[in-house]
N, C-alpha and C positions, 0 to 999 in steps of 0.2 A: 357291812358292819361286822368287825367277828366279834366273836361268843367269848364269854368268860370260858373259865376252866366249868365253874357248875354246870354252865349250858348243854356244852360239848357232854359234860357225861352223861345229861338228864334226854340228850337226842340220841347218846350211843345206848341208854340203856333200854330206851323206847326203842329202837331198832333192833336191838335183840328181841324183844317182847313178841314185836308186830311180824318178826319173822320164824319165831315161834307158836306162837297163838293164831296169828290169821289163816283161816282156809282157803281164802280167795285173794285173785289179785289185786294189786293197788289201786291197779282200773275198776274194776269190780266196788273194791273197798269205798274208793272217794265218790262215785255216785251212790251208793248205800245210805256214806254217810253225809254226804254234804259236805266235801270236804276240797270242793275245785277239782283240780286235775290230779293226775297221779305227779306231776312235774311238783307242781307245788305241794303235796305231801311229801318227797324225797327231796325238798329242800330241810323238810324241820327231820326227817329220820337222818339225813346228810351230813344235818350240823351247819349247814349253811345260813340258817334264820335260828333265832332262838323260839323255843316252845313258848306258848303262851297259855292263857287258863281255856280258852273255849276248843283250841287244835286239842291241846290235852283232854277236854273234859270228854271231846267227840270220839276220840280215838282209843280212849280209856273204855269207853262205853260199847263202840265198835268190838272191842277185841275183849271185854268180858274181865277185865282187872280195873285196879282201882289209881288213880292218878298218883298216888302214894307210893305205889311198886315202881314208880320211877324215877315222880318229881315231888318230893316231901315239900320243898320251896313251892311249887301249886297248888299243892295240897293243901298245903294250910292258907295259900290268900284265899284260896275254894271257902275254908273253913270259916273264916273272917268275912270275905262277903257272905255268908248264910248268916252267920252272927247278926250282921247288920241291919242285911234284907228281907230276911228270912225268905229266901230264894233257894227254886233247884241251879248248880249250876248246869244241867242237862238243856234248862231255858233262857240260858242267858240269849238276848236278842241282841245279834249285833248282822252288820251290812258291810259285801264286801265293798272296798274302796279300791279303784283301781289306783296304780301309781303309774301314770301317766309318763314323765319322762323326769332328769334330771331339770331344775330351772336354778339358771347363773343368777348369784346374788350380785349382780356388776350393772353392766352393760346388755342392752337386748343382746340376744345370742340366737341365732338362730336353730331353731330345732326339726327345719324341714316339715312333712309331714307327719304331724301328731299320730299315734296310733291310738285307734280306739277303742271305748272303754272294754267293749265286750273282747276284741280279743287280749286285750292286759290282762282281764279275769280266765281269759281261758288258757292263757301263757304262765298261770300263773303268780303272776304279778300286779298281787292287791294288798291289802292290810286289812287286818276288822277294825269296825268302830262302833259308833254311838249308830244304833236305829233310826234315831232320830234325824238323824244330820238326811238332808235330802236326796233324793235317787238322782242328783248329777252333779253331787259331788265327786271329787276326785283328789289324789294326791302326786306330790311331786319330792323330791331329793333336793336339796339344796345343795348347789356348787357354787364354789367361792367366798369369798370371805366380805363381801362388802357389808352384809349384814353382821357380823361380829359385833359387840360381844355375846349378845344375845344368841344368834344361829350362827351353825358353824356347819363344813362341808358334811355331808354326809347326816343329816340334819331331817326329817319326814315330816312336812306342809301340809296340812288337809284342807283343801279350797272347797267351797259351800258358792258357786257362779248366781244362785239363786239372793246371797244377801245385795245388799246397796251399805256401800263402805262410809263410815262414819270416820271422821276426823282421830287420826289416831288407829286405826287397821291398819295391820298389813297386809297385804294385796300381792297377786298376780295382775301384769299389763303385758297385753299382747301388742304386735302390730304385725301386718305382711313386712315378707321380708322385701329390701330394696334390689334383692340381689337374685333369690330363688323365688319360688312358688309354693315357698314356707311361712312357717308359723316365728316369729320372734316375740321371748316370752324374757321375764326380768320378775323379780320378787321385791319388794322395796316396802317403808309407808307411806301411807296414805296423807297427803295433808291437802283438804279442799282451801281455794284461795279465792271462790268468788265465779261469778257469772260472766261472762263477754260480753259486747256488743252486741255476737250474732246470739244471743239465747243460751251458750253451749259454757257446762261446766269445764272451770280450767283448774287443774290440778296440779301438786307436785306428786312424783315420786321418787320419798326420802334418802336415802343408805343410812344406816349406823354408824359405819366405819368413814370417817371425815377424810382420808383419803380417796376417797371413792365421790363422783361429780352429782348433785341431784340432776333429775330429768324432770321436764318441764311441759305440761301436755299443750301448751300454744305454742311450744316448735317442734314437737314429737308430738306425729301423727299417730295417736295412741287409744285403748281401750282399755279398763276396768274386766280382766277375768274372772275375776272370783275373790271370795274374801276368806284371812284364813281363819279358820275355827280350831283346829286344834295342832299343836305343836310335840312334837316326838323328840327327842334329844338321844343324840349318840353321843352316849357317854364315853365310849373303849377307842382308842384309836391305834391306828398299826404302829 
């Protein structure tokens, strides 16, 4: 996803800062501070992610200035959640969420083997979220367009494997692939239709985009991953 123009300056001026102000290394610095890998902090000093309030609040903190000497725009959401919560943001509690892989708004797509969560967070490759949300949630990218208007590519899913989908979710559905010894994953909603014969829920799963064909879990050989909880919107596009 790229940065605004704000973004890009508020990671070029933190990265002056961090390379001025810190005495140790990145390595050093991100187990200090809780802040993942050094890969994943040289993504937000890179410009490659935008900063957000708890990388900033930690990093701020880290290096002995104040979120303001960089990102006036965090600063004051910092400001306005204390208003509200009367919270430090030094404690905001949040958990990382791995991001798992892209998942095709279409057709199952096969995605091989899944990488796991632990090495996504040690690659770098998570997002923060709500504490709350359970220790095996996880999140995914959206590609393609079948879920339009609503999701669009480039689009961040946060799946919660632990709910039971209610009429009206949108959901992750897996199956083995026919083809490898992979994983095939789809993003779609949820619409339950009823019980079978054999006892076993039959379901649809919907698309948005009427172009695009519903699937049908009594002739896809299919499973319920996860349900989503929280949705990310990429606003910028290239």
């Amino acid at each position: 996803m790229a940065l605004t123009p704000l973004q890009e300056k508020e990671c070029q001026s933190l990265k002056a800062l961090f390379n001025e102000k810190s005495k140790i290394s990145q390595r050093e610095f991100v187990k200090l501070y809780d802040l993942g890998t050094p890969a994943n902090l040289g993504q937000y000093l890179n410009g490659r992610r935008p900063l957000n309030i708890t990388i900033a609040s930690k990093v701020a903190a880290g290096l002995g200035i104040k979120v303001s000497d960089f990102s006036p725009r965090l600063a004051n959401e910092i400001k306005e959640l204390n208003a509200i919560n009367n919270v430090s943001p030094a404690v905001i509690t949040q958990k990382k969420i791995p991001i798992i892989s892209k998942v095709q708004a279409g057709l199952f797509t096969d995605k091989g083997q899944l990488i796991s969560r632990d090495t996504c967070i040690n690659n770098g490759d998570f997002i923060y979220a709500d504490n709350e949300l359970s220790d095996e949630s996880f999140a995914f990218v959206i590609s393609g367009d079948s879920m339009l208007p609503i999701f669009t590519s480039g689009d961040i899913v946060i799946i919660d494997p632990c709910l039971v989908p209610r009429p009206g979710d949108y959901v992750v559905a897996q199956r083995e692939s026919q083809y490898t010894d992979g994983t095939e994953i789809t993003f779609k909603k949820y619409r339950p239709k009823g019980i079978n014969e054999f006892g076993q829920e039959v379901y649809e799963l919907v698309p948005l985009n009427v172009d695009y064909p519903t699937i049908y879990s009594d002739r896809e050989k299919c499973s319920i991953a996860g349900v989503m909880v929280e949705h990310r919107r990429s606003y910028r596009r290239k």
